[in-house]
Structures are given as C-alpha cells and as structure tokens.
PASE-246163 format. One record per atom (N, C-alpha, C): residue number from 1; z negated, x, y; atom name; chain. Coordinates in steps of 0.05 Angstrom, whole numbers, plus 5000, padded with zeros to 4 digits. Example, Ala and Ser with C-alpha at 12.3 -4.5 7.8 and 13.67 -1.06 7.14 Angstrom:
BEGIN
ATOM;1;4844;5264;4886;N;A;
ATOM;1;4844;5246;4910;CA;A;
ATOM;1;4844;5264;4934;C;A;
ATOM;2;4858;5257;4955;N;A;
ATOM;2;4857;5273;4979;CA;A;
ATOM;2;4843;5258;5001;C;A;
// end
This chain:
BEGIN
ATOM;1;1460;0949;2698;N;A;
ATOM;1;1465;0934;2722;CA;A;
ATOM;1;1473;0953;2744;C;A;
ATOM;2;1497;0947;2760;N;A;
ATOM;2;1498;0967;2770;CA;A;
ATOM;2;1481;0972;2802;C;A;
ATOM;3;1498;0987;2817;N;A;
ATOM;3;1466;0982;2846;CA;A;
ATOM;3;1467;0963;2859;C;A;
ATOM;4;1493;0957;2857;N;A;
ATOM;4;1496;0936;2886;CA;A;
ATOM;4;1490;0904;2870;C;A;
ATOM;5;1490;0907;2850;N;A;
ATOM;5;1472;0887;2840;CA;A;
ATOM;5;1444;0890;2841;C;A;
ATOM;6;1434;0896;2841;N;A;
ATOM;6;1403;0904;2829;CA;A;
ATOM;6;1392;0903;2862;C;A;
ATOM;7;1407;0916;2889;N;A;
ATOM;7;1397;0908;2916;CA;A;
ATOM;7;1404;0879;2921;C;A;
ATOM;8;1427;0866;2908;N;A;
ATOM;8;1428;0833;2915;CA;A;
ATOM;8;1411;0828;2900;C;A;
ATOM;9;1404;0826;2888;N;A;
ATOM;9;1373;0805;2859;CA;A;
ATOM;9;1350;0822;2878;C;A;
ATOM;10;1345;0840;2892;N;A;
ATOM;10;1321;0842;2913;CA;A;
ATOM;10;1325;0827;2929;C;A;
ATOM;11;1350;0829;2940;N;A;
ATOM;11;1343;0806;2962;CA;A;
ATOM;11;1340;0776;2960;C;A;
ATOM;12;1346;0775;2936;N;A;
ATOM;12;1352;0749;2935;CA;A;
ATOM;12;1322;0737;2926;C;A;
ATOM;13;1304;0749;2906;N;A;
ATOM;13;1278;0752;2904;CA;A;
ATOM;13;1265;0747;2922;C;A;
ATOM;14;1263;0774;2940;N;A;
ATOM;14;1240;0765;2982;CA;A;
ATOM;14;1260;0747;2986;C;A;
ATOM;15;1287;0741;2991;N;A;
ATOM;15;1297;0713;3008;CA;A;
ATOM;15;1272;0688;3000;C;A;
ATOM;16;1274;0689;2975;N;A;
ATOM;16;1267;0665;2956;CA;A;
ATOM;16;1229;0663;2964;C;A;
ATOM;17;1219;0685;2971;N;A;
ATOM;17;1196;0689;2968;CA;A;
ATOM;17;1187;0681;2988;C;A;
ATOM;18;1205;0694;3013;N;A;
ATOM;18;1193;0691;3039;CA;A;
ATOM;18;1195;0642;3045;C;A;
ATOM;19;1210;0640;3033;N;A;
ATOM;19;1224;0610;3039;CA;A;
ATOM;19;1208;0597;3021;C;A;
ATOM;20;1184;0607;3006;N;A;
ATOM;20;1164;0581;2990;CA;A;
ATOM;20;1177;0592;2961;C;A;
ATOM;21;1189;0605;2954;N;A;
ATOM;21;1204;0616;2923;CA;A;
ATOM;21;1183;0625;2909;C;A;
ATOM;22;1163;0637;2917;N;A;
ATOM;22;1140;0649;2911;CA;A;
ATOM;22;1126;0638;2889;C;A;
ATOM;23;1097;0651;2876;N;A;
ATOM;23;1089;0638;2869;CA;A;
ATOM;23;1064;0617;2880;C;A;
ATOM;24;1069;0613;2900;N;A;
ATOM;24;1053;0597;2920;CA;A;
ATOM;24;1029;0605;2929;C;A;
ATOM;25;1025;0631;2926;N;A;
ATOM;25;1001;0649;2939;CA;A;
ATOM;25;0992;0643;2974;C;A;
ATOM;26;0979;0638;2981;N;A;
ATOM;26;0974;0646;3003;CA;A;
ATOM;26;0990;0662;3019;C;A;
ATOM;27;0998;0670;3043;N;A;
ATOM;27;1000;0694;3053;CA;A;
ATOM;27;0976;0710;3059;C;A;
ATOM;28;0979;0735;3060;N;A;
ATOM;28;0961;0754;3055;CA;A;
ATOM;28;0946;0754;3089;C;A;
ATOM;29;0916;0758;3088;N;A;
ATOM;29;0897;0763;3121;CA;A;
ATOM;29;0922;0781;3141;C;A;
ATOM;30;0912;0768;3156;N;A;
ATOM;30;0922;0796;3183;CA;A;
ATOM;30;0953;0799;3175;C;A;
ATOM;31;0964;0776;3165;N;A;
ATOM;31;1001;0776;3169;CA;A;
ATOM;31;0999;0765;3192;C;A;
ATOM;32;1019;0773;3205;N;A;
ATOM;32;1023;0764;3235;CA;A;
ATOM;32;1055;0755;3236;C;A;
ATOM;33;1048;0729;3238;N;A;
ATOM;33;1072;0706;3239;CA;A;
ATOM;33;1078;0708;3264;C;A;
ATOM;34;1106;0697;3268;N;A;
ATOM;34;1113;0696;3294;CA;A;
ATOM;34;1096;0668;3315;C;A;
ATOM;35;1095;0677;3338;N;A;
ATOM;35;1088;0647;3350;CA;A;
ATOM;35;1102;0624;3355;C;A;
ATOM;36;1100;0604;3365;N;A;
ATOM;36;1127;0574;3366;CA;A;
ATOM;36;1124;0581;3390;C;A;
ATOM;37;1150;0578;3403;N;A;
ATOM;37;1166;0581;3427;CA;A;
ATOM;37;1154;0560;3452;C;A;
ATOM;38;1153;0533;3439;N;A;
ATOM;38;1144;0514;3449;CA;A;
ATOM;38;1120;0505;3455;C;A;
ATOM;39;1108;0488;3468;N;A;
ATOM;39;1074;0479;3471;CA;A;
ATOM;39;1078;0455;3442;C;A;
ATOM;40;1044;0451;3438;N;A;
ATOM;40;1045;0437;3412;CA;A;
ATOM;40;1059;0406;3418;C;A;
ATOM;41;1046;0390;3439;N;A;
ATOM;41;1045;0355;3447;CA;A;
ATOM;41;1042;0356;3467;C;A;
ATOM;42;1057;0344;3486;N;A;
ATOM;42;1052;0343;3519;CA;A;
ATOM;42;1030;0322;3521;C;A;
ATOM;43;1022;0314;3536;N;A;
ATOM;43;1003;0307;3533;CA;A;
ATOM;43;1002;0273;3545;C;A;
ATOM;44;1027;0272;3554;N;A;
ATOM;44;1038;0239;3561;CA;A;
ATOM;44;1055;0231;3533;C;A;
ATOM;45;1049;0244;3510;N;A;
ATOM;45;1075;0236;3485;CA;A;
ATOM;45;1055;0217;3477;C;A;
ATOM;46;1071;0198;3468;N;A;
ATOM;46;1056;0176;3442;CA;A;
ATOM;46;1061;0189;3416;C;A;
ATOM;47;1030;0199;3407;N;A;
ATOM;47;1036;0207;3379;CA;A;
ATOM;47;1039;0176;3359;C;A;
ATOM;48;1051;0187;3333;N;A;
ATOM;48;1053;0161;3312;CA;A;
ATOM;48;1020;0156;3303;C;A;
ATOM;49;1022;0134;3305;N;A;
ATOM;49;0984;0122;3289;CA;A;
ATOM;49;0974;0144;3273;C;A;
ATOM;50;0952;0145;3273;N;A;
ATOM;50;0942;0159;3274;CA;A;
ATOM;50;0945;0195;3265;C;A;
ATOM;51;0963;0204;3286;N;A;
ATOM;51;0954;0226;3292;CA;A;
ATOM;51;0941;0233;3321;C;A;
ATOM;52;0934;0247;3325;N;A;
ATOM;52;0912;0274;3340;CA;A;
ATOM;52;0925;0291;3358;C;A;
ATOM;53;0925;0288;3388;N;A;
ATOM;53;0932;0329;3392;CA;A;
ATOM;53;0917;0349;3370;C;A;
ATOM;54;0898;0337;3367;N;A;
ATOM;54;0890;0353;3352;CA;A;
ATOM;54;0905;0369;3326;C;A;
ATOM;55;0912;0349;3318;N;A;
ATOM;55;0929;0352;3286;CA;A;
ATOM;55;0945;0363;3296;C;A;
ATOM;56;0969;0357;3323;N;A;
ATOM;56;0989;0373;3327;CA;A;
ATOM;56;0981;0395;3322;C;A;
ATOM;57;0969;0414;3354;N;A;
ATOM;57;0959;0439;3350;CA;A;
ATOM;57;0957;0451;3320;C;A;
ATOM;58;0930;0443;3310;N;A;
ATOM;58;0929;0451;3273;CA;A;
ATOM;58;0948;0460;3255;C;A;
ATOM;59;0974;0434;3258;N;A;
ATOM;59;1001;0431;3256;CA;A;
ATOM;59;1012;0462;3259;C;A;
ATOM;60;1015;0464;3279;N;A;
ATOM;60;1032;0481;3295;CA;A;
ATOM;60;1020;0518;3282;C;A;
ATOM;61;0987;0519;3280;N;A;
ATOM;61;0979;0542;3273;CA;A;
ATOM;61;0994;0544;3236;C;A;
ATOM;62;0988;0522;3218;N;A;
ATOM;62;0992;0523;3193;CA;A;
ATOM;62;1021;0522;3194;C;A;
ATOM;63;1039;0518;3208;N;A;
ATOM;63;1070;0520;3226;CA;A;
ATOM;63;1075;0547;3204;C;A;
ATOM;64;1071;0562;3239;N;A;
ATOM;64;1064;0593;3245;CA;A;
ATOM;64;1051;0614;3224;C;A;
ATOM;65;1031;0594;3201;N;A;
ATOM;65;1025;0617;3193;CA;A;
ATOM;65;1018;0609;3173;C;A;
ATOM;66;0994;0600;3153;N;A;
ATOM;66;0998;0604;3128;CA;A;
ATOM;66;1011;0581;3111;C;A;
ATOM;67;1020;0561;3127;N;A;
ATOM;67;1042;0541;3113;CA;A;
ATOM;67;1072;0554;3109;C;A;
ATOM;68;1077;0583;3120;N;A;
ATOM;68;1102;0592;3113;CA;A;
ATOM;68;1133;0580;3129;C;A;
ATOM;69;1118;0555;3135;N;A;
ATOM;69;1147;0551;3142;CA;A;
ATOM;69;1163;0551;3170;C;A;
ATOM;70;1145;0582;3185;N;A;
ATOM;70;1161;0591;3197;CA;A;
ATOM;70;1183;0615;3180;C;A;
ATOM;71;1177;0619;3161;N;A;
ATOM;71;1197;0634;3143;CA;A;
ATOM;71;1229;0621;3130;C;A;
ATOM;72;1229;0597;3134;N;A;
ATOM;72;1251;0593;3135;CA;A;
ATOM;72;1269;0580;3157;C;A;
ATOM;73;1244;0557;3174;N;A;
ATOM;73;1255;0546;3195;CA;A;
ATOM;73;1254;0558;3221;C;A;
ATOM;74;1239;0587;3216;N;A;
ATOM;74;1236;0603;3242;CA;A;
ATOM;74;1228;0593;3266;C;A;
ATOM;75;1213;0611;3281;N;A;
ATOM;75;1194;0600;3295;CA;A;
ATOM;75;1197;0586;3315;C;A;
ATOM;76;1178;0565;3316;N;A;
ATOM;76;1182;0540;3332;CA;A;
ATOM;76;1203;0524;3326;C;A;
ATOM;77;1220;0530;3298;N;A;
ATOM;77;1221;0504;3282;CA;A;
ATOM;77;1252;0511;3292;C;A;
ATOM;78;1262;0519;3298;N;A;
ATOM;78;1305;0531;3318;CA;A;
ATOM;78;1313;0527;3292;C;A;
ATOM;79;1314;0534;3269;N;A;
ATOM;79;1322;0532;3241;CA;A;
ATOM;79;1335;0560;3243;C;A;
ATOM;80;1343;0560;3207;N;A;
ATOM;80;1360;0585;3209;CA;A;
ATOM;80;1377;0581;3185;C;A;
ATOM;81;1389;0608;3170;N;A;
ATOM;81;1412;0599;3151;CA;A;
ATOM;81;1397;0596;3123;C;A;
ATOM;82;1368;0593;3123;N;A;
ATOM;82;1353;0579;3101;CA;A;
ATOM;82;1351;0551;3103;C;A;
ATOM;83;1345;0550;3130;N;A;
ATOM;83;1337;0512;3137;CA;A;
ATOM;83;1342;0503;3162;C;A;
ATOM;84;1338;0479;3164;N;A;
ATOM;84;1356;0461;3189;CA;A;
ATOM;84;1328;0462;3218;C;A;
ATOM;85;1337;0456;3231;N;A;
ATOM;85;1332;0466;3267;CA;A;
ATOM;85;1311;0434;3262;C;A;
ATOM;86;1290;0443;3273;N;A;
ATOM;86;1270;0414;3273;CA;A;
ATOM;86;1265;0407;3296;C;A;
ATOM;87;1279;0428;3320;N;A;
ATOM;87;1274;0411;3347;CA;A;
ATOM;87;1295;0386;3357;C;A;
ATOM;88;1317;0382;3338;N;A;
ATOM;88;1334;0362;3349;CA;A;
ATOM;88;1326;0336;3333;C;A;
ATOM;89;1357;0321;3338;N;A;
ATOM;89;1341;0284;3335;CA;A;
ATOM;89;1354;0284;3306;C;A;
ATOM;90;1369;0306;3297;N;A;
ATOM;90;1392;0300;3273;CA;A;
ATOM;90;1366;0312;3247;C;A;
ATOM;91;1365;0290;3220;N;A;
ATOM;91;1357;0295;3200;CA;A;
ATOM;91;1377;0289;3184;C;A;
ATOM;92;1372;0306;3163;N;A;
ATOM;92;1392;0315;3138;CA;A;
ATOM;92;1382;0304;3115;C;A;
ATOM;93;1355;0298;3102;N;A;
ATOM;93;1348;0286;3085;CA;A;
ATOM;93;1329;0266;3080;C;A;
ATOM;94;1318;0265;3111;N;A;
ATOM;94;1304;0240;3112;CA;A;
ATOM;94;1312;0219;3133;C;A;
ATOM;95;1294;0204;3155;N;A;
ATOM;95;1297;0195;3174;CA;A;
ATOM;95;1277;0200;3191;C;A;
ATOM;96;1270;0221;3202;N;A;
ATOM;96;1250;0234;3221;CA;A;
ATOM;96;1234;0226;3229;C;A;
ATOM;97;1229;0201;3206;N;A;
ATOM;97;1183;0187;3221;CA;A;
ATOM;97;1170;0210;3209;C;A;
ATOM;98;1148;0204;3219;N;A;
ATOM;98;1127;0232;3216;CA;A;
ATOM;98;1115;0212;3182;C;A;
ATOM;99;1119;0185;3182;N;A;
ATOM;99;1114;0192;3143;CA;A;
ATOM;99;1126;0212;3131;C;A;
ATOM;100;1152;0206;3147;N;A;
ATOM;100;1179;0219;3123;CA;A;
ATOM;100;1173;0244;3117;C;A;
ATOM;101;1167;0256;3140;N;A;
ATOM;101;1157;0287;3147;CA;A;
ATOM;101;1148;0294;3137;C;A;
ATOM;102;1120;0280;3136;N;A;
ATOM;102;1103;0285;3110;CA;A;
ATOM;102;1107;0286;3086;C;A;
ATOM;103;1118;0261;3073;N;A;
ATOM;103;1124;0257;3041;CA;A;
ATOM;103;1150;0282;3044;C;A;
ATOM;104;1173;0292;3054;N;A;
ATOM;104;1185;0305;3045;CA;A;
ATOM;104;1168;0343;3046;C;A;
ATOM;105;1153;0336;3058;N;A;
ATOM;105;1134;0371;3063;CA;A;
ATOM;105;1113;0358;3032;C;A;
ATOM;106;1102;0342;3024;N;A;
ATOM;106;1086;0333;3001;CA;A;
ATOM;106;1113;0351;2975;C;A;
ATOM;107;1138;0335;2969;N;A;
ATOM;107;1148;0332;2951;CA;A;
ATOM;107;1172;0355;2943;C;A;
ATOM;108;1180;0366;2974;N;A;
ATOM;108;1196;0388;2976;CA;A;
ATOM;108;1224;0378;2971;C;A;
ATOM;109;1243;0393;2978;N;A;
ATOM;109;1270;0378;2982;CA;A;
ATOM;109;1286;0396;2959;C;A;
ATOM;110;1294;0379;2935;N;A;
ATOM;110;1305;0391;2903;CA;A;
ATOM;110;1328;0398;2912;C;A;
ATOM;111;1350;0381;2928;N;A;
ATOM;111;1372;0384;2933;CA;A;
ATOM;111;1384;0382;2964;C;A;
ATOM;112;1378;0406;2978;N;A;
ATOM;112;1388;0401;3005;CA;A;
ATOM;112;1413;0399;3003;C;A;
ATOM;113;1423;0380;3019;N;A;
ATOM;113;1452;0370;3031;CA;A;
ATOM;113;1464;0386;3049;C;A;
ATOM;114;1453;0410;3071;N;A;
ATOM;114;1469;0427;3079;CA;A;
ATOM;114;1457;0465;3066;C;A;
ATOM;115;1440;0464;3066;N;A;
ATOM;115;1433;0489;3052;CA;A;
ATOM;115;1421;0502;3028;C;A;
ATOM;116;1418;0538;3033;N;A;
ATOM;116;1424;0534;3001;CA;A;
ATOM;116;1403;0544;2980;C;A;
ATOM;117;1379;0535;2995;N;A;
ATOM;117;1361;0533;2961;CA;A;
ATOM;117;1342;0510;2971;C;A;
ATOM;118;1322;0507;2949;N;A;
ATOM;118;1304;0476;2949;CA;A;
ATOM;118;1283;0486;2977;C;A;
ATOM;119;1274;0468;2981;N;A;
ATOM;119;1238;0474;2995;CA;A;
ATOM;119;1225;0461;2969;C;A;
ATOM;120;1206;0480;2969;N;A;
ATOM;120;1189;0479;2952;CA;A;
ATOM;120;1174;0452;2961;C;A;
ATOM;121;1154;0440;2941;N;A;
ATOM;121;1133;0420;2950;CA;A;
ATOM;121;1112;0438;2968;C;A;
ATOM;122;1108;0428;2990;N;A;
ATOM;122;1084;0441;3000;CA;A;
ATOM;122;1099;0463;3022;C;A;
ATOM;123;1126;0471;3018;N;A;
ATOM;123;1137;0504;3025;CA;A;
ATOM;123;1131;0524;3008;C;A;
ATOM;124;1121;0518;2983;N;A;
ATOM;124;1110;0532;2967;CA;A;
ATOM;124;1087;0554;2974;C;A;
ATOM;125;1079;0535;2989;N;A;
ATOM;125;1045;0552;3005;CA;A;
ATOM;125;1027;0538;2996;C;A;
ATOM;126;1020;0520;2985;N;A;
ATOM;126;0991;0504;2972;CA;A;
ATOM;126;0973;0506;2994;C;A;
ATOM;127;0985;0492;3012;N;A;
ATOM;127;0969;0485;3036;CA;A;
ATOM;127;0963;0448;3025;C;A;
ATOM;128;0929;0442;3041;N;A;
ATOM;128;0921;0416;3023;CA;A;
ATOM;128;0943;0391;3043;C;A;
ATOM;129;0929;0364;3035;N;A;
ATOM;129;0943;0352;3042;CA;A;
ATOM;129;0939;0344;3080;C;A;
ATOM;130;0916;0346;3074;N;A;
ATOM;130;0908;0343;3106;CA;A;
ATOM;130;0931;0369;3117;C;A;
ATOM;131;0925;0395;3115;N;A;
ATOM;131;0937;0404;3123;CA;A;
ATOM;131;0974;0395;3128;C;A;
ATOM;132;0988;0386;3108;N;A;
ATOM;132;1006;0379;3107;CA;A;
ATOM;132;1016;0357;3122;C;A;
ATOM;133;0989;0337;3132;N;A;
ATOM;133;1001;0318;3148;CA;A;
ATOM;133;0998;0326;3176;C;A;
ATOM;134;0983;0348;3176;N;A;
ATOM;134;0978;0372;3206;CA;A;
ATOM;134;1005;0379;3216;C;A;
ATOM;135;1011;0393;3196;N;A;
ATOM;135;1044;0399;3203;CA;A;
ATOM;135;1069;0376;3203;C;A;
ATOM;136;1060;0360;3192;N;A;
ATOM;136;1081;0335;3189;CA;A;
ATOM;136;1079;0324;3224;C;A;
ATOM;137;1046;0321;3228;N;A;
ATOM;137;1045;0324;3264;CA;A;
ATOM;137;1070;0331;3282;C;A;
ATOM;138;1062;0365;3272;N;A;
ATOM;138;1069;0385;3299;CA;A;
ATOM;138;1105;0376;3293;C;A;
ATOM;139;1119;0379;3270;N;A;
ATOM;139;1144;0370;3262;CA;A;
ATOM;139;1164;0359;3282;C;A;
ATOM;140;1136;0326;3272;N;A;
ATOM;140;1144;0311;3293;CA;A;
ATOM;140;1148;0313;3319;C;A;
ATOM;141;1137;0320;3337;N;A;
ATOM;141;1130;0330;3368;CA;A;
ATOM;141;1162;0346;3367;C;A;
ATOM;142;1167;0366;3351;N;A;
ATOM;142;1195;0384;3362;CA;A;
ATOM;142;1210;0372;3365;C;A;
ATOM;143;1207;0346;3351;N;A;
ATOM;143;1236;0326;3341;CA;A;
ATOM;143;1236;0311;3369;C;A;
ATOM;144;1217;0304;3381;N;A;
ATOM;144;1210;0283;3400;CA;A;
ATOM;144;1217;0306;3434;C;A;
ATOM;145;1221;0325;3426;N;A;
ATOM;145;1219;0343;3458;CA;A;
ATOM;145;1196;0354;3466;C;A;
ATOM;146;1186;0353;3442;N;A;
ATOM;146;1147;0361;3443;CA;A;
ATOM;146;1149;0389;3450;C;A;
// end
C-alpha cells in the first residue's frame, strides 16, 4: 500500500471514529469537548410536552460531551462537512418535531441525503434513552432560536 494511501485509510478511520464510526465506547474521563456557543432554552420558549429546562440543559451537556455529537455537528450544533447545521428551520431527513429528533438520534440516519457517511444509532455513543430524548430536547431549542 503505498503512503499516501495508508495516511487516507487513517484518516478516514478517526474521521469515522470521531462521527459515532467507532465502536461505540464511551469517550474517555477528562476529554474536553468543546462548549455550545449558545444558552440551552430561554426561558419564555414553549418547550414540546413534556420536556424540562431541565432536559434541555442535560441535552446540551450529553450535546457537548459524551453523546459525541459535537464531533460531527460541531459545537453548538453550526454543522460541519460531516453533518447538517441544527440551528436553522431546514431539515434534511426528518421534519424537526423533537419526536422526530428523537426517533432519528434512537435509529441513526443509514442514508443521508446531503452528506457523506451514516449517523450511527445513538451517534454511536450508547448513550441511554433518556439520555437521548435529553438531547433530542436541547436539538430542538437550536432549531427554535433557543
């Protein structure tokens, strides 16, 4: 193999790893994720039935840090050339209720329509489900001007 192959199949490996490609490990103590740009829920928003500021916030930490998926959607959700920007009103494979949010962070997206590998189920972080509808929360709120 020659080199300049063998440095694309590394990158392409951490690409894959950092974006839920993994084998769904945890991230390791004392990684230090970036922070979200944004506040979690203003505090005049109507959350969807039953969620919580609470859950936002929660949301927003498992965001940031061991849900991973500031590793592809980068922090505070701006997107990047792994995945799509979650502070605007435009969705790509669902329709932006905070179910959808959820069931598509539950089931993971096999075939994105503008980019170019899957999301894992979960982000490939095996974060539980509570957790998952935590972040399905905070999601929501970016989408809303939260």
């Amino acid at each position: 193999m020659s080199e300049s192959k063998k440095y694309l199949s590394l990158l392409l490996v951490l690409g894959m790893a950092a974006c839920g490609g993994g084998d769904g490990a945890p991230a390791a103590e004392g990684t230090d994720a970036p922070a979200a740009e944004e506040p979690a829920a203003a505090p005049d928003m109507d959350l969807p039935a039953g969620v919580t500021a609470a859950m936002v916030t929660q949301g927003e930490a498992i965001f940031s840090g061991t849900g991973l998926c500031f590793s592809c959607h980068m922090a505070g959700g701006v997107g990047g050339p792994a995945a799509p920007d979650l502070t605007d009103d435009v969705w790509l494979n669902i329709d932006g209720s905070y179910e959808s949010i959820v069931q598509n962070i539950m089931t993971g997206v096999a075939a994105p329509k503008e980019f170019p590998a899957p999301m894992l189920a979960r982000g490939g972080s095996g974060i539980s489900d509570e957790e998952v509808r935590a972040v399905g929360a905070y999601v929501w709120t970016l989408s809303q001007g939260g």
